[in-house]
C-alpha positions as CSV (number, residue, x, y, z in Angstrom):
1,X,7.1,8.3,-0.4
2,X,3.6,7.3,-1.7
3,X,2.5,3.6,-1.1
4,X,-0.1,1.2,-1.9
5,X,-1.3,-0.5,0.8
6,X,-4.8,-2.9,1.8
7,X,-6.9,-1.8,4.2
8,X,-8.9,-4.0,6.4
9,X,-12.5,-4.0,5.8
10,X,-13.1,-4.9,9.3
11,X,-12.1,-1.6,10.4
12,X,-10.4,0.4,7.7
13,X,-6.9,0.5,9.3
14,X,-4.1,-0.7,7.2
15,X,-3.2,-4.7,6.8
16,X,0.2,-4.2,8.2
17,X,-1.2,-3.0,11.4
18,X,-2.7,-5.8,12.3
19,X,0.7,-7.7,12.0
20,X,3.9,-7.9,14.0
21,X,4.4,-5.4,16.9
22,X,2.8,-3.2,15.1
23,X,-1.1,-3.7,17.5
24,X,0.3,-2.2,20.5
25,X,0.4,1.5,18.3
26,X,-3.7,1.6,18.2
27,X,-6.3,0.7,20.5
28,X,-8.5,-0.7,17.5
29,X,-9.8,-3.9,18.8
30,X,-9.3,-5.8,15.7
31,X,-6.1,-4.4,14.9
32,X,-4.8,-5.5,18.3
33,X,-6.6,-8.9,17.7
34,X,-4.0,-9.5,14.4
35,X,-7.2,-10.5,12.5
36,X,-7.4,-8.5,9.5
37,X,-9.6,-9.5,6.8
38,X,-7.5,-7.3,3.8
39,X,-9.4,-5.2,0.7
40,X,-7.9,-7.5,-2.3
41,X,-7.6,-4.1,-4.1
42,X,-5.0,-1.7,-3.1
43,X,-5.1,1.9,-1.8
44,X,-3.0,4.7,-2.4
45,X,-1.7,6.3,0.6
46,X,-0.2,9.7,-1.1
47,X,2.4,11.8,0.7
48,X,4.1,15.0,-0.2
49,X,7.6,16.5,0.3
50,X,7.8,19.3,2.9
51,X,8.6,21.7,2.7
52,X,6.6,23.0,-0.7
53,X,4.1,20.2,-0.6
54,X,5.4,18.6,-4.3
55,X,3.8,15.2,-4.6
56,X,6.1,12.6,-3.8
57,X,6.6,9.3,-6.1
58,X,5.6,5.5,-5.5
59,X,7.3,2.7,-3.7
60,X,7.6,0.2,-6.0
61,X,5.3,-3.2,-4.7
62,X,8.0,-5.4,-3.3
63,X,10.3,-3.1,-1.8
64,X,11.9,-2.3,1.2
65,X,10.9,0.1,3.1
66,X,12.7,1.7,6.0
67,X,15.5,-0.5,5.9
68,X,18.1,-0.9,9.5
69,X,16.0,0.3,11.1
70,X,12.7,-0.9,14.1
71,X,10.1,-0.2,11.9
72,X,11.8,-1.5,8.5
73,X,9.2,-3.6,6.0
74,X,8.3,-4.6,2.7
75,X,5.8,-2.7,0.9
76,X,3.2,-5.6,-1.1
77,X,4.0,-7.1,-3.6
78,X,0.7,-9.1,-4.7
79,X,-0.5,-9.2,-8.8
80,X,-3.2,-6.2,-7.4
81,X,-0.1,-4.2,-6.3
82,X,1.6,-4.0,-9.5
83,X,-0.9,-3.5,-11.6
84,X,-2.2,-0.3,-9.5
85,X,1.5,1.1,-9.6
86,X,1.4,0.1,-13.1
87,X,-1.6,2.5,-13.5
88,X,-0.6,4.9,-11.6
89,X,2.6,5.0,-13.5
90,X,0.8,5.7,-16.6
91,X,-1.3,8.1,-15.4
92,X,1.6,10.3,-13.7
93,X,3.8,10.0,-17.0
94,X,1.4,9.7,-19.5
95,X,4.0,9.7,-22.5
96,X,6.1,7.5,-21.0
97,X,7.2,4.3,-22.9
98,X,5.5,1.0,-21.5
99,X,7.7,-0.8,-19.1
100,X,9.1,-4.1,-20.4
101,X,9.7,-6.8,-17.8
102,X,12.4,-9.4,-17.9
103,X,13.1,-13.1,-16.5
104,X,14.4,-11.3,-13.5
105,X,10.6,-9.6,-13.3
106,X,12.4,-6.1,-13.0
């Protein structure tokens, strides 16, 4: 599945890789230093089913991802974050009716 994630303008690698266990995967000095100094605005990392390549849909921001198992983690869920998926939502189904949010904030 697509996700938004921050990059680190430090070196370009994604936020979360700076975090956790997560260093010990890349030999990028800052990443394994745990100092990332995040992009406030989000990037899309796209993916795409195989096989047949069909474009794959958005994690919501907020969610969890990979859940039970080592490498399980929640994707954003910052203001910057919602309103990209927001967009993006729009964009992908332009006809769709606008989203209304509750107390619950689903």
């Amino acid at each position: 599945m697509s996700v938004l994630v921050h990059l680190c303008l430090g070196c370009a690698h994604q936020q979360a890789w700076h975090e956790g266990g997560n260093p010990g995967y890349t030999p990028c000095r800052c990443c394994r230093a745990g100092t990332s100094d995040p992009d406030r605005l989000p990037t899309l990392l796209p993916t795409a089913s195989s096989p047949g390549g069909i474009p794959e849909p958005l994690w919501e921001p907020g969610t969890q991802r990979n859940v039970g198992t080592m490498h399980a983690s929640r994707t954003c869920g910052c203001a910057a974050c919602h309103e990209a998926a927001a967009r993006i939502s729009r964009r992908e189904h332009p006809l769709a009716a606008p989203r209304l949010e509750g107390l619950s904030g689903r």
